[in-house]
LUMFIMAR-217584 format. One record per residue (C-alpha): residue in one letter; z, y, x. Coordinates in steps of 0.1 Angstrom, whole numbers. Each point is the difference from the previous one (the first is absolute). Layout:
<rs>
(r "a",(Z,Y,X))
...
</rs>
This chain:
<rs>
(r "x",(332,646,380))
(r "x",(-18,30,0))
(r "x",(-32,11,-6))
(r "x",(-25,24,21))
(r "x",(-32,21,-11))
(r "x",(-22,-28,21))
(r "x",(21,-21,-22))
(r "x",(-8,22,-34))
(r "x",(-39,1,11))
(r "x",(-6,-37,4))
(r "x",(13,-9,-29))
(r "x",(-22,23,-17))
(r "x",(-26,-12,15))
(r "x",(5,-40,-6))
(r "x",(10,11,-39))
(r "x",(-35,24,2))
(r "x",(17,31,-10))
(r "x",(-11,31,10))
(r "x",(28,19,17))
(r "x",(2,35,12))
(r "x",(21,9,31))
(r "x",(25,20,-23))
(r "x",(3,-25,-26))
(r "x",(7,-25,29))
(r "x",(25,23,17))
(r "x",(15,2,-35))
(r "x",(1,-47,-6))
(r "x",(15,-3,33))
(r "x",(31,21,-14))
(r "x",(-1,-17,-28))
(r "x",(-6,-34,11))
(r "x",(27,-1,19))
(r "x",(22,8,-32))
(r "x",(-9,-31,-15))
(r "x",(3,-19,29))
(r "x",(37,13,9))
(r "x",(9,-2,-40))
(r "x",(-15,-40,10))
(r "x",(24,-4,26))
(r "x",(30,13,-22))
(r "x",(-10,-27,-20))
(r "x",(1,-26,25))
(r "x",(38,7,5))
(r "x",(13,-9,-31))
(r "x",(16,-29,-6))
(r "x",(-20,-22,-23))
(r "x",(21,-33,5))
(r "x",(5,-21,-29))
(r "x",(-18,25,-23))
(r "x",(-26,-20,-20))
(r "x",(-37,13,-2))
(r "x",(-6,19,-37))
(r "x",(-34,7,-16))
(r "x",(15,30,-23))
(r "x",(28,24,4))
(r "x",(14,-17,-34))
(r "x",(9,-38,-1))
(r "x",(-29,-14,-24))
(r "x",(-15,-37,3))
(r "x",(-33,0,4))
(r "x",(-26,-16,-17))
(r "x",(-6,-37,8))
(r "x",(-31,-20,-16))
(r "x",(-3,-42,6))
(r "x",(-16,-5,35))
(r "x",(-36,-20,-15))
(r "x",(-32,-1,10))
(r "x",(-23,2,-33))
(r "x",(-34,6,2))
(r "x",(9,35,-18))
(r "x",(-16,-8,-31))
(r "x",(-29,26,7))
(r "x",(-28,-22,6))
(r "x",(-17,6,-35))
(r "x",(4,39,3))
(r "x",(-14,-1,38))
(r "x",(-30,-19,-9))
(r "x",(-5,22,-35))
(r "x",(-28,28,18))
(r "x",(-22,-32,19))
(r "x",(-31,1,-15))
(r "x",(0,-39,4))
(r "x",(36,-26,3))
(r "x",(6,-33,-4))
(r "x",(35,-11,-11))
(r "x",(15,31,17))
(r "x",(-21,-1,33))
(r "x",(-29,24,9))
(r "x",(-35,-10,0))
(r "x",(-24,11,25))
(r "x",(-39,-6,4))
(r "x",(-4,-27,28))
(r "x",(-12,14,29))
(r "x",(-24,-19,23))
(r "x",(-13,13,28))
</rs>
């Protein structure tokens, strides 16, 4: 895959970036890097090789999957000017 000036240009456009015709001249070179450095990638042999989050082997941090109701309710409620057993009070409104 390669990618054109038309190519450079839209993109700009959709992100909202303002592009110059030089600078554009300039991404399309370097677009295309990335892309052909992409599909060096995709040639490599990845069989068998197990996804890793770091570069180092390290077990990550695991907390007991439990809904709670975060024990926040008393701190949320603390600035109302008005609660009632950790709900908000509002003047009724009748229209």
């Amino acid at each position: 895959m390669s990618v054109d000036l038309q190519t450079v240009k839209r993109v700009a456009h959709l992100a909202r970036i303002a592009v110059s015709e030089e600078d554009a001249e300039r991404m399309t070179g370097e677009l295309n890097a990335i892309l052909g450095f992409v599909e060096q990638l995709n040639e490599v042999d990845v069989a068998g090789v197990e996804p890793m989050t770091s570069v180092t082997p390290m077990e990550m941090k695991k907390r007991q999957d439990a809904v709670t109701d975060g024990n926040k309710a008393a701190d949320i409620v603390a600035n109302a000017p008005a609660t009632d057993e950790n709900f908000f009070l509002v003047p009724k409104v009748v229209e």
